[in-house]
C-alpha positions in Angstrom: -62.6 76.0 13.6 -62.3 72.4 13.8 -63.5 69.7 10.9 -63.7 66.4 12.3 -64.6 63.5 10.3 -65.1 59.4 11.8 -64.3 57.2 8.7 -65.2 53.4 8.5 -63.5 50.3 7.0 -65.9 47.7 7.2 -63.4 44.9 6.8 -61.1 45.5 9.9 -64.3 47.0 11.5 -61.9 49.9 12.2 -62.5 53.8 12.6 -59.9 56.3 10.9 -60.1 60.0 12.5 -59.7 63.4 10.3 -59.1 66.3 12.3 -58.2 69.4 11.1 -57.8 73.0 11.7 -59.8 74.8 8.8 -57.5 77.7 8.9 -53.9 76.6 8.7 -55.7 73.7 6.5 -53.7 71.5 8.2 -54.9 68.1 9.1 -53.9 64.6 10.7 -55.4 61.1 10.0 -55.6 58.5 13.0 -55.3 55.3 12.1 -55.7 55.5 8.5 -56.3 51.7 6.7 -54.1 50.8 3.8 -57.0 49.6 1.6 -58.9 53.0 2.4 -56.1 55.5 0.6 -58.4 56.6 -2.4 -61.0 57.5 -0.1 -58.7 59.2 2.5 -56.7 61.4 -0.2 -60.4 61.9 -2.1 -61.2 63.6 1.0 -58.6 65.2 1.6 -58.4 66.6 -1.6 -62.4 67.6 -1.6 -62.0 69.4 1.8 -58.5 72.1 0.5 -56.2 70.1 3.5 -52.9 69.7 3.6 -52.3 66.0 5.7 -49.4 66.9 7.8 -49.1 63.3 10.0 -50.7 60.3 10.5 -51.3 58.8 14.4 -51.1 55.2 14.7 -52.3 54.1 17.9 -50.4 51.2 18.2 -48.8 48.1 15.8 -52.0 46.9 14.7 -52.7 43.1 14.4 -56.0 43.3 12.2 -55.6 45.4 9.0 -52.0 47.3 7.6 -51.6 51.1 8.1 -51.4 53.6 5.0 -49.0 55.7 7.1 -46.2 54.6 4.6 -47.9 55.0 1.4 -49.4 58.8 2.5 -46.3 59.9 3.2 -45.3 58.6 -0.2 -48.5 60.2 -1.7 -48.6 63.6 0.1 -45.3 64.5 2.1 -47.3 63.4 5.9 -44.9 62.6 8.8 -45.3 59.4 10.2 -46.0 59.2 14.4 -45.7 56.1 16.1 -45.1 55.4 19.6 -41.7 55.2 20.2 -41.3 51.9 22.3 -43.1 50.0 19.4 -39.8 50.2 17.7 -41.3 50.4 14.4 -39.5 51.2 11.4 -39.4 54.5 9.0 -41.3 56.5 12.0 -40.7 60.2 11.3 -42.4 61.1 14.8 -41.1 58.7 17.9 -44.1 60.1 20.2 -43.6 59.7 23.9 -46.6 60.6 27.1 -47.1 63.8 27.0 -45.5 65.4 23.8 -48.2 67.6 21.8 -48.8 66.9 17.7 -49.9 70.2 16.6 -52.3 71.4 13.8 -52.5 74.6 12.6 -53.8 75.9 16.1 -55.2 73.1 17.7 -53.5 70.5 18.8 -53.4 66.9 20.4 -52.0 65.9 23.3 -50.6 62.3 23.3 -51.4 59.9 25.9 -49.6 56.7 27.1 -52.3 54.0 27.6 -50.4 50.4 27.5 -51.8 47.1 28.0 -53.4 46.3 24.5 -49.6 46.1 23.7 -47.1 47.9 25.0 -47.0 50.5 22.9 -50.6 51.9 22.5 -51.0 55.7 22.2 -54.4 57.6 22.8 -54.6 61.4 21.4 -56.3 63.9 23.3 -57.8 66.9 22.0 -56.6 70.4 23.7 -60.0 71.7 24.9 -60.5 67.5 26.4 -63.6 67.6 24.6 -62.4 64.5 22.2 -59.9 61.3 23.3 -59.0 58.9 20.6 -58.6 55.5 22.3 -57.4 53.0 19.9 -57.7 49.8 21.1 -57.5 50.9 25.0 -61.1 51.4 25.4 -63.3 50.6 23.1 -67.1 51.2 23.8 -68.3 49.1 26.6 -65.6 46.9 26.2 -61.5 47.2 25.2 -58.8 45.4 23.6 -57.5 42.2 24.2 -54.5 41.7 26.5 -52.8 37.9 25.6 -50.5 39.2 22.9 -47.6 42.3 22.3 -46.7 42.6 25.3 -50.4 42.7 26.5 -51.0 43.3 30.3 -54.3 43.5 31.9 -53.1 45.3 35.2 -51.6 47.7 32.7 -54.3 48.3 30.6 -56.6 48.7 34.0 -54.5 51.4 35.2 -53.9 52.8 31.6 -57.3 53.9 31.4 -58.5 54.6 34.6 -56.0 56.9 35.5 -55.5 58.3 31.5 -59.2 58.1 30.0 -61.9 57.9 32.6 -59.4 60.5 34.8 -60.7 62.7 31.9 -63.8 65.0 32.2 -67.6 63.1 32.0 -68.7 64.8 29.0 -65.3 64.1 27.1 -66.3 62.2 24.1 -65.0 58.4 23.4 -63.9 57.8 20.1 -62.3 54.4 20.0 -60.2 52.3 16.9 -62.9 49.8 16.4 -66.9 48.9 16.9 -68.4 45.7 16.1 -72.1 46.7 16.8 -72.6 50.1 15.0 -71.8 52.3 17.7 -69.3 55.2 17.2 -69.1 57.6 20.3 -69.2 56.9 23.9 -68.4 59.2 26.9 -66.2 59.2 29.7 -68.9 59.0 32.0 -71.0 56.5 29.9 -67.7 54.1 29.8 -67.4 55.0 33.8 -70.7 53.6 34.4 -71.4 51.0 31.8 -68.4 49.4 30.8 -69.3 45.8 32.1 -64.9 44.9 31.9 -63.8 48.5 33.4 -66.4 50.3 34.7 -68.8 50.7 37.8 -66.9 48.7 40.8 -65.1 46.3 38.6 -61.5 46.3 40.4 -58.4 45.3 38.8 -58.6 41.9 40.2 -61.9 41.3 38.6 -60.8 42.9 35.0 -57.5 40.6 34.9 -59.1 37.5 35.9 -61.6 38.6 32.9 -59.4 39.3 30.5 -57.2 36.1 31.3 -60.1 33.9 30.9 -61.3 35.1 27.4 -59.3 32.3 24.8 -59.8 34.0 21.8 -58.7 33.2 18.4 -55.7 35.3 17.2 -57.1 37.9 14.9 -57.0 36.2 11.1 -54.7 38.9 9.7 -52.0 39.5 12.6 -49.2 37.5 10.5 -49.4 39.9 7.7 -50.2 42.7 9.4 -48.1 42.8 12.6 -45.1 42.9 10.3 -46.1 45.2 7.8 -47.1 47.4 10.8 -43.8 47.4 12.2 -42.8 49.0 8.7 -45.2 51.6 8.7 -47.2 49.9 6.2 -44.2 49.9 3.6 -45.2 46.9 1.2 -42.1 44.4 0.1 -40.2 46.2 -2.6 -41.7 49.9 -2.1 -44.4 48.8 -4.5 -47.1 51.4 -5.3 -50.8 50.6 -6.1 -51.2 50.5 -9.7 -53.5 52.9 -11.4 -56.8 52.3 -11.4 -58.5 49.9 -13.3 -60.9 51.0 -16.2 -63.2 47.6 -15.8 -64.6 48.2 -12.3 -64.4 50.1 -9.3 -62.1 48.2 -7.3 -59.4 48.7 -4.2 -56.1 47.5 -4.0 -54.8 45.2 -0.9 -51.7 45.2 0.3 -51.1 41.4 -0.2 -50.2 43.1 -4.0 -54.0 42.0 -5.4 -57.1 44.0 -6.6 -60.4 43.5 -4.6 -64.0 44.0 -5.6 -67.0 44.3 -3.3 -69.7 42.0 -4.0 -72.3 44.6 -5.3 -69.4 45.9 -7.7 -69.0 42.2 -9.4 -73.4 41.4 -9.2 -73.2 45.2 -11.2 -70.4 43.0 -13.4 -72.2 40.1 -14.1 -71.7 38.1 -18.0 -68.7 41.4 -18.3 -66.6 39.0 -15.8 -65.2 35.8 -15.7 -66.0 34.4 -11.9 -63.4 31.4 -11.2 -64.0 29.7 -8.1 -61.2 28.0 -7.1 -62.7 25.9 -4.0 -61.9 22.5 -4.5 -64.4 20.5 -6.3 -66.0 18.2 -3.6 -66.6 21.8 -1.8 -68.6 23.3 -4.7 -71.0 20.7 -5.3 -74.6 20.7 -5.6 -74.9 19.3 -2.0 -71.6 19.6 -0.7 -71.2 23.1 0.8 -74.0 24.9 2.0 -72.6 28.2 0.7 -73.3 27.3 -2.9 -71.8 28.9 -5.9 -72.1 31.9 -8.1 -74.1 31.6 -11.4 -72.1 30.6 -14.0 -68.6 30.8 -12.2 -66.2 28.3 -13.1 -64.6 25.8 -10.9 -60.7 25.7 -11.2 -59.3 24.3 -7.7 -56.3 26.5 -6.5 -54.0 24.0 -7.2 -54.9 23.0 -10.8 -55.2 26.6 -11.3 -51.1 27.2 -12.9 -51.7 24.6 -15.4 -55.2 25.4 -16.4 -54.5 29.3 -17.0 -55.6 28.5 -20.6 -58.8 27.7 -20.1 -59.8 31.4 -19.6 -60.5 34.2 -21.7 -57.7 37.0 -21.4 -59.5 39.2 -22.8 -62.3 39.7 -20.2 -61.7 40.2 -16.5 -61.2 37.8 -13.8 -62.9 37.6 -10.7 -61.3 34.5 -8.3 -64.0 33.5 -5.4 -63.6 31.3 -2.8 -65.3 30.7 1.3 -63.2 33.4 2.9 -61.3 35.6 -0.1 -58.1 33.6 1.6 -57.2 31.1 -1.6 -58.8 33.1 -4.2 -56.6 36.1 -3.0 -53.5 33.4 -3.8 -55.2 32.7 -7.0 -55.3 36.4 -7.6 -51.7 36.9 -7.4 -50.8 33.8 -8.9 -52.8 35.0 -12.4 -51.4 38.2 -12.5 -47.8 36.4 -12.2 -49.5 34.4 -15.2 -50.2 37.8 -17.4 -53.8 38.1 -17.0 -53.6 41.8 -15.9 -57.3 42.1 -15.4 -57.9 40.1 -12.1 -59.2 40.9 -8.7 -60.5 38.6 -6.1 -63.6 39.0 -4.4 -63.2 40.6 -1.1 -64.4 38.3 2.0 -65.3 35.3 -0.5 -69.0 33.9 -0.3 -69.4 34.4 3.0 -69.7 38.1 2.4 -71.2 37.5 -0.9 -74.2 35.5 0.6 -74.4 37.5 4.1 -75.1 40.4 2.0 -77.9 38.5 0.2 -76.0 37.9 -3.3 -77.7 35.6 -5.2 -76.4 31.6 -5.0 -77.3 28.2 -6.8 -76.8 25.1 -5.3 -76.9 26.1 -1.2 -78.9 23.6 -0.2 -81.6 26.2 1.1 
C-alpha cells in the first residue's frame, strides 16, 4: 500500500511530496524545504518510516533544500539530477533510471527548460507525475535563467508529461492560488501557456516576453542548492528554544510566525529596526507594532545595551530582510534569545495583526 502525503511551506509557496511503501516502511521526500525539517522528521517519525532519499527536482532558486541536513539527521541518500553538478549528491539521477521504495517505485523523468537540470518522478502504475517546476497547474516555470529554454521546456513536457495517460494526476513544486492537483488531460486542455493549440512558437514568444523580477531569494539559495543545502561550516540547527515555538532559517537565525509573537505579546521585546523616518506616525503606511522599540539597523551594534537580556527579542522590519541581519547580528552580540519575525509587517498586517500608526 501506498501512503502519500502533499506538504506545504507557505513562504516559498512550495509543495514537498511523502511517498512511501507501508510495508518495507520505506519512504522518499520530494523537494523537502530546509525551514520545514521538524515537521518532515515529526512525520516521519509519527507514521513508523524509514526516509531512504530525498528527490530534488532541480537547483531551486526560491527556498534551500533539507536534502543535506536529512541525511545528517536520518541516514537519507541524496538524488539530484546529475547535469546540475551539484555537490555532495549521493544519487547522480539520469532519464530513465528507477528510485525504488520498498516495492513501488519511481521512475525519473528528464523535463529541461526550467533549468537544465529539472527532473520529474513518475510513479510506476502512471497514476501520479511529480512536476517540479516543469508544469505547474495551468501555468509552468520560468525559462530566462539556469540555463532556461522555452523550446526545451515545450518539448519537455509535451512529449514527457502530457505524453502521459489523461487521468494521470499533476502534482507540481509550487501553487500560488490554492490549488494542489491537476490532470494530464486538465493541463492538455486548459493550460493557457502549453495547452489546447498553443505551438511552440506561441509558448516561446510568451515566455520571452514575461520580464519578471528574479525571485527575492535566488542569491542565497541557488548556492546553497548546489551544496545540497549544506549550511557554511556544517552548522546544525540548535535545539529548540524553550520561549516560543519557532523555526530555524538557514541564513543561521530563528524565525517566528506572526500569531506565535501576538500569543508572545509584553513576554517579548519587539525591536523594530526600520529607520526612523519609516516608522513614523505618518510616514509608512505599514505602521508599527504596539510597544516595539525603534533601533535602526545600523545604530543597532552600539545600542545593544538598551535591551533587556533577560527577555526575548523579536527584530521586525517591512520584509523580515534587515531585521533578519539584526537577528544575527544580536546573537553575535550574546543575546541568545532572538528571532526575527518571518516576512516582516507585511505579513504581520496581511494576516490582520494588529498595528498603530498606519495611517488607516
Amino acid at each position: 500500500m501506498l501512503i502519500f502525503r502533499q506538504l506545504f511551506d507557505t513562504t516559498s509557496s512550495t509543495y514537498t511530496y511523502l511517498l512511501a511503501d507501508r510495508d518495507s516502511g520505506e519512504a522518499v521526500l520530494i523537494d523537502p524545504v530546509f525551514e520545514q525539517l521538524r515537521r518532515d522528521t515529526t512525520l516521519l517519525r509519527e507514521l513508523g518510516l524509514r526516509l531512504v532519499a530525498t528527490l530534488d527536482t532541480h537547483v531551486h532558486a526560491d527556498h534551500v533544500t533539507a536534502a543535506w541536513l536529512l541525511r545528517e539527521r536520518l541516514g537519507s541518500r541524496i538524488a539530484v539530477a546529475a547535469v546540475a553538478g551539484a555537490a555532495g549528491t549521493d544519487l547522480a539521477l539520469r532519464h530513465g533510471e528507477r528510485i525504488s521504495l520498498g516495492t513501488r517505485w519511481l521512475e525519473v523523468r528528464a523535463t529541461p527548460g526550467h533549468t537544465d537540470g529539472c527532473l520529474s518522478y513518475v510513479l510506476d502504475d502512471r497514476s501520479m507525475v511529480f512536476t517540479g517546476d516543469a508544469l505547474l497547474i495551468r501555468g509552468c516555470g520560468r525559462t530566462d535563467f539556469q540555463q532556461g529554454s522555452p523550446q526545451r521546456l515545450y518539448r519537455s513536457v509535451h512529449e514527457q508529461l502530457l505524453s502521459l495517460p489523461d487521468d494521470c494526476a499533476i502534482y507540481p513544486g509550487h501553487d500560488y492560488r490554492g490549488l494542489s492537483v491537476s490532470s494530464v488531460a486538465e493541463e492538455r486542455r486548459l493550460n493557457p501557456r502549453l495547452g489546447g493549440d498553443a505551438s511552440e512558437g506561441d509558448f516561446t514568444g510568451h515566455m520571452l516576453n514575461l520580464a519578471l523580477p528574479h525571485p527575492k531569494q535566488m542569491a542565497v539559495a541557488v548556492p546553497a542548492n548546489l551544496q545540497c543545502g549544506r549550511p557554511e561550516g556544517e552548522r546544525q540547527p540548535p535545539a529548540d528554544p524553550d520561549w516560543a515555538s519557532l523555526t530555524w532559517a538557514f541564513g543561521g537565525y530563528w524565525e517566528v510566525q506572526p500569531a506565535v509573537l501576538e500569543d508572545l505579546g509584553p513576554l517579548v521585546q519587539v525591536v523594530d529596526v526600520r529607520e526612523a523616518s519609516e516608522v513614523g506616525e505618518h510616514a509608512d503606511a505599514l505602521g508599527h507594532i504596539a510597544g516595539s522599540i525603534n533601533l535602526p539597523l545600523g545604530e543597532l551594534p552600539a545600542r545593544v545595551a538598551e535591551l533587556d537580556a533577560a527577555r526575548p527579542v523579536v527584530t521586525v522590519c517591512r520584509s523580515g530582510a534587515r531585521s533578519a541581519q539584526a537577528a544575527v547580528l544580536l546573537q553575535k552580540a550574546g543575546l541568545s534569545r532572538v528571532a526575527n519575525l518571518a516576512g516582516g509587517l507585511l505579513r504581520w498586517r496581511g494576516q490582520g495583526h494588529p498595528v498603530v500608526g498606519s495611517g488607516d
